[in-house]
Biotite code that builds the C-alpha atoms (Angstrom):
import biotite.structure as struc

atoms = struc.array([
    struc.Atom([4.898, -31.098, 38.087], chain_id="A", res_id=1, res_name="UNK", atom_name="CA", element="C"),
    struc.Atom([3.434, -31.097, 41.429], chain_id="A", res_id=2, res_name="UNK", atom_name="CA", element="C"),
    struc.Atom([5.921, -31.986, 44.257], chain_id="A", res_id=3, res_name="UNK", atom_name="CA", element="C"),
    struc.Atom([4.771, -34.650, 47.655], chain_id="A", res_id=4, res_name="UNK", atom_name="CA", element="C"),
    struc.Atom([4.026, -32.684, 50.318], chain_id="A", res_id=5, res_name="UNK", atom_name="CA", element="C"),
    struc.Atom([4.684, -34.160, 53.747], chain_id="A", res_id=6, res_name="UNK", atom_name="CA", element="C"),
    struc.Atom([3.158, -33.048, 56.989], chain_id="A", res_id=7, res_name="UNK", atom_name="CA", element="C"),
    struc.Atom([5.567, -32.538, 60.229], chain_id="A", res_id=8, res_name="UNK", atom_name="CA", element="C"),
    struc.Atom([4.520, -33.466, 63.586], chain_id="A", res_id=9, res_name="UNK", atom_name="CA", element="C"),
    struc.Atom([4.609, -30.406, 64.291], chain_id="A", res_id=10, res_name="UNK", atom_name="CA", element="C"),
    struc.Atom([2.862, -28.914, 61.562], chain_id="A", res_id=11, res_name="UNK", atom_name="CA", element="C"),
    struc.Atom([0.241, -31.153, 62.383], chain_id="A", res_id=12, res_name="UNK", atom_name="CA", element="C"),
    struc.Atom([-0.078, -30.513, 65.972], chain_id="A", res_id=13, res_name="UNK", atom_name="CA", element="C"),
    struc.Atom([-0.153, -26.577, 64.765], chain_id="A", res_id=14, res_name="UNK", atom_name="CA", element="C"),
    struc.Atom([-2.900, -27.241, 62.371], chain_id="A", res_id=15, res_name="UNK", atom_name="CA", element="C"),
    struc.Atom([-4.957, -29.009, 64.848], chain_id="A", res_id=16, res_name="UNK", atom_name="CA", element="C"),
    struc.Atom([-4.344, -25.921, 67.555], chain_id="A", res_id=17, res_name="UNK", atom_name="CA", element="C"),
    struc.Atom([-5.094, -22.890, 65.032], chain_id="A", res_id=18, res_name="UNK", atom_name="CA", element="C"),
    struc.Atom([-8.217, -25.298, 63.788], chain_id="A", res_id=19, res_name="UNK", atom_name="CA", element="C"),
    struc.Atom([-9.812, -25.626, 67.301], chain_id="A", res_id=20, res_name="UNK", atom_name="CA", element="C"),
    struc.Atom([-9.048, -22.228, 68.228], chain_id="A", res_id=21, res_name="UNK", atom_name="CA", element="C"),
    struc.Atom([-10.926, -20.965, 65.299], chain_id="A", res_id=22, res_name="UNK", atom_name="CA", element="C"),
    struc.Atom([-13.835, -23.881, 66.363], chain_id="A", res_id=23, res_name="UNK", atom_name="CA", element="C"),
    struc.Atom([-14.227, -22.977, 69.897], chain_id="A", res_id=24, res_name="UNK", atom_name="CA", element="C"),
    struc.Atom([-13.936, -18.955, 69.232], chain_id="A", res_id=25, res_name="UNK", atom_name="CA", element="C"),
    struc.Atom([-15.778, -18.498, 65.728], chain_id="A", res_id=26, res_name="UNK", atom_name="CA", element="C"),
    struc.Atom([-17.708, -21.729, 65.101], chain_id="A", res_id=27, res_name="UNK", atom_name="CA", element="C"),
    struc.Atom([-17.980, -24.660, 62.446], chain_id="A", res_id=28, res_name="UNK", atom_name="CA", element="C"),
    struc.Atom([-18.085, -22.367, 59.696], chain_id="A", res_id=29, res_name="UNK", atom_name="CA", element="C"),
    struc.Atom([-15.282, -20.228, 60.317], chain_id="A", res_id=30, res_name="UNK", atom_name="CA", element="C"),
    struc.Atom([-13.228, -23.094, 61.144], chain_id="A", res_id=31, res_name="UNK", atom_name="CA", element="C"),
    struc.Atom([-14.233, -24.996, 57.768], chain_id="A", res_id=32, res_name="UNK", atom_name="CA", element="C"),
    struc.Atom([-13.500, -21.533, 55.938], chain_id="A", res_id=33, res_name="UNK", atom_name="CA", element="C"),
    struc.Atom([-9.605, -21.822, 57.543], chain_id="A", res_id=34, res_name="UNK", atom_name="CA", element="C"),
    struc.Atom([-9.593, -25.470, 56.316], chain_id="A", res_id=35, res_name="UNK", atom_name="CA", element="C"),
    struc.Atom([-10.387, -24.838, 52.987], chain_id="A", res_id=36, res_name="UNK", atom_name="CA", element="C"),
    struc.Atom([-7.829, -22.199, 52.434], chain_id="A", res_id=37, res_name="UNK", atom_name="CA", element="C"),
    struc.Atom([-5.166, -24.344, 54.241], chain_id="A", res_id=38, res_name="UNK", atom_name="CA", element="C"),
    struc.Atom([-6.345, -26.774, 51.711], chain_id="A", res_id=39, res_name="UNK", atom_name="CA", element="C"),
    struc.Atom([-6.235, -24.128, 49.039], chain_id="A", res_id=40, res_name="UNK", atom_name="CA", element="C"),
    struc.Atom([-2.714, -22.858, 50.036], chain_id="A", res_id=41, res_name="UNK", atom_name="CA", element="C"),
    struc.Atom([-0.950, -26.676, 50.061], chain_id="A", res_id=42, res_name="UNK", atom_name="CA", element="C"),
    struc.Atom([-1.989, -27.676, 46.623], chain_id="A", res_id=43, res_name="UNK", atom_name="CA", element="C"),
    struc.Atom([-0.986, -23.901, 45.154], chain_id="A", res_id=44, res_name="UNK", atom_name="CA", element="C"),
    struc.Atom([2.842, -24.985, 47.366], chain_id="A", res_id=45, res_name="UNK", atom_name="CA", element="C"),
    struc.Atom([2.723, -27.984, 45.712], chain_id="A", res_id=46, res_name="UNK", atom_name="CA", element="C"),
    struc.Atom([2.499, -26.810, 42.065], chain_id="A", res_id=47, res_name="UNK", atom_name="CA", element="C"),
    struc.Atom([4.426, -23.574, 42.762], chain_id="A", res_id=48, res_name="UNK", atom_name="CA", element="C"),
    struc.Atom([6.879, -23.969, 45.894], chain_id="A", res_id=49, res_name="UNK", atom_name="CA", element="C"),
    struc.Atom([8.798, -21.727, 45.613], chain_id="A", res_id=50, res_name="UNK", atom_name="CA", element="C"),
    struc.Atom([5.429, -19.162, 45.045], chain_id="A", res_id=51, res_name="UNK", atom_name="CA", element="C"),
    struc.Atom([5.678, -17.495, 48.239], chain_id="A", res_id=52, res_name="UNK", atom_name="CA", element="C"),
    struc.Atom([8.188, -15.399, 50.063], chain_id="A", res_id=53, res_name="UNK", atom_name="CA", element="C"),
    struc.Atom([11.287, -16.488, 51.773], chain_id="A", res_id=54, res_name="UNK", atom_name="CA", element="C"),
    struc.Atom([11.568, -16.138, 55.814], chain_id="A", res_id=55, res_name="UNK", atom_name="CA", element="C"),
    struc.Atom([14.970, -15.403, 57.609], chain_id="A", res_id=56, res_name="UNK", atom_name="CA", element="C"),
    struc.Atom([14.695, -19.093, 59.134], chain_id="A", res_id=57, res_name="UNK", atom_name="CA", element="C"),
    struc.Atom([16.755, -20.418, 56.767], chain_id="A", res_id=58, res_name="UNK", atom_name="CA", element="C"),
    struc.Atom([17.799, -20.549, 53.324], chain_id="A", res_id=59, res_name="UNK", atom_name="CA", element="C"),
    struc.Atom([14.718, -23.223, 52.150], chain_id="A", res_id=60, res_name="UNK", atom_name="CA", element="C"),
    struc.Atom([12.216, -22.074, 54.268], chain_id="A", res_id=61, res_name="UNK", atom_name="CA", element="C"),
    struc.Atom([9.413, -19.863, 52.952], chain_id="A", res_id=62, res_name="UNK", atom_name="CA", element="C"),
    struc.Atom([6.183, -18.923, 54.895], chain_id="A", res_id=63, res_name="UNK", atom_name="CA", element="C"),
    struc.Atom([2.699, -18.718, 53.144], chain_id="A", res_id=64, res_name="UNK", atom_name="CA", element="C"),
    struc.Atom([0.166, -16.226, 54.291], chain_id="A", res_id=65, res_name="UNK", atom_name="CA", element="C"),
    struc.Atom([-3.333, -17.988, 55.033], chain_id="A", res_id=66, res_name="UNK", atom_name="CA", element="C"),
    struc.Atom([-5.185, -15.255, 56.385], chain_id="A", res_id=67, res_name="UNK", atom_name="CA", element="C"),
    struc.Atom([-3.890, -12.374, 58.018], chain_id="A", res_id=68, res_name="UNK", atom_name="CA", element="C"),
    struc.Atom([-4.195, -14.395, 61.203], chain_id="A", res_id=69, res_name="UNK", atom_name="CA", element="C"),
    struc.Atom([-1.947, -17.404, 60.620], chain_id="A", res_id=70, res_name="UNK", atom_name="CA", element="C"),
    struc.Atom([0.954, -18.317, 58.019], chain_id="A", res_id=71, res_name="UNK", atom_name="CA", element="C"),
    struc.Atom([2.514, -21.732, 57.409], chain_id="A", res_id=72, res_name="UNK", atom_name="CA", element="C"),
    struc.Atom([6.009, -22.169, 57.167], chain_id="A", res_id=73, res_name="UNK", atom_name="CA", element="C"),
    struc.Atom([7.518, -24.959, 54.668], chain_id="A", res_id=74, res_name="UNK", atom_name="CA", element="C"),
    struc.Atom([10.828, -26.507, 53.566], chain_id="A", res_id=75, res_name="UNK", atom_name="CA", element="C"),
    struc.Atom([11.504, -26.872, 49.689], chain_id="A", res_id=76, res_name="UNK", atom_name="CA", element="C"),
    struc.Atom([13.435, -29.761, 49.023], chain_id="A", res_id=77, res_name="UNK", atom_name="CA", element="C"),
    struc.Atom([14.469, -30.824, 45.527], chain_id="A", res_id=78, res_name="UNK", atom_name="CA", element="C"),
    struc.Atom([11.358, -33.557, 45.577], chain_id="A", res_id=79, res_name="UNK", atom_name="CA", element="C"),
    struc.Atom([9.139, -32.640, 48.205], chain_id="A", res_id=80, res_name="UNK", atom_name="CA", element="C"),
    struc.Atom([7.639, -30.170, 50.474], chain_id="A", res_id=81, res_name="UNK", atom_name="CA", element="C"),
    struc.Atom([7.514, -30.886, 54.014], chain_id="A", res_id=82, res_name="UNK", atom_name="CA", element="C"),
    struc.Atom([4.770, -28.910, 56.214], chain_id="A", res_id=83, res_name="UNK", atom_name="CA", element="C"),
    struc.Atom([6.746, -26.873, 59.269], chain_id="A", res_id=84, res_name="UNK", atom_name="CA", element="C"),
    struc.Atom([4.168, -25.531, 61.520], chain_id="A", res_id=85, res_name="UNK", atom_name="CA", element="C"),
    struc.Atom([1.494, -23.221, 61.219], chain_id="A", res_id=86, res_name="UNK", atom_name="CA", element="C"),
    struc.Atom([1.831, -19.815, 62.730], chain_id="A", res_id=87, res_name="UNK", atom_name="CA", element="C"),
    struc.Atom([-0.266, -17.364, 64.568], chain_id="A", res_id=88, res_name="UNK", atom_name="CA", element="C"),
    struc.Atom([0.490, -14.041, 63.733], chain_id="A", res_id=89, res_name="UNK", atom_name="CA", element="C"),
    struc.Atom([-0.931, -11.997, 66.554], chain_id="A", res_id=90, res_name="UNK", atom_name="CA", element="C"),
    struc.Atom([2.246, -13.950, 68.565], chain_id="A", res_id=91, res_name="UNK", atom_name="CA", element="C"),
    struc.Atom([5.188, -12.446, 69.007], chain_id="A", res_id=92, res_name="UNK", atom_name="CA", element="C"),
    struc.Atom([7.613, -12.751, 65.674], chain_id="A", res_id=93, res_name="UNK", atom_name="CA", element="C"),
    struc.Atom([9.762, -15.800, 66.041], chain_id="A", res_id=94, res_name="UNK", atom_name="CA", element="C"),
    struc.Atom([12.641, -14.086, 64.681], chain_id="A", res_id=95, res_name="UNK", atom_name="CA", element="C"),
])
């Protein structure tokens, strides 16, 4: 049973930052590489939520690795998934 997943404002303004980063630094095809594996990564959190590891941000809150570059951070609720923010990693740890 695949769960809804629901995107954050936040999440999406993240998404939209990493994705034009990678766009502007590494070109079209880099950046469509990133989207497929964000694209990859949501439908593996939707089948399997609770798939990757927990984070210390709270008890819910797990954080998928994308590339070693950025991570996405999620909220497992008993019906849904919402979509935190996406995280680069070469920033300093938010924790």
């Amino acid at each position: 049973m695949s769960l809804n997943i629901f995107y954050t404002p936040h999440s999406s303004e993240s998404f939209k930052s990493v994705y034009h980063f990678i766009l502007a630094k590494f070109g079209q095809r880099s950046a469509d590489g990133f989207l497929s594996k964000v694209e990859k990564t949501i439908a593996l959190i939707s089948e399997y939520p609770m798939m990757f590891k927990a984070s210390d941000l709270g008890e819910n809150i797990r954080v998928a690795l994308i590339t070693k570059q950025c991570s996405l951070f999620y909220l497992v609720k008993t019906d849904a998934v919402h979509l935190l923010f996406f995280w680069d990693n070469r920033q300093e740890p938010i924790f």
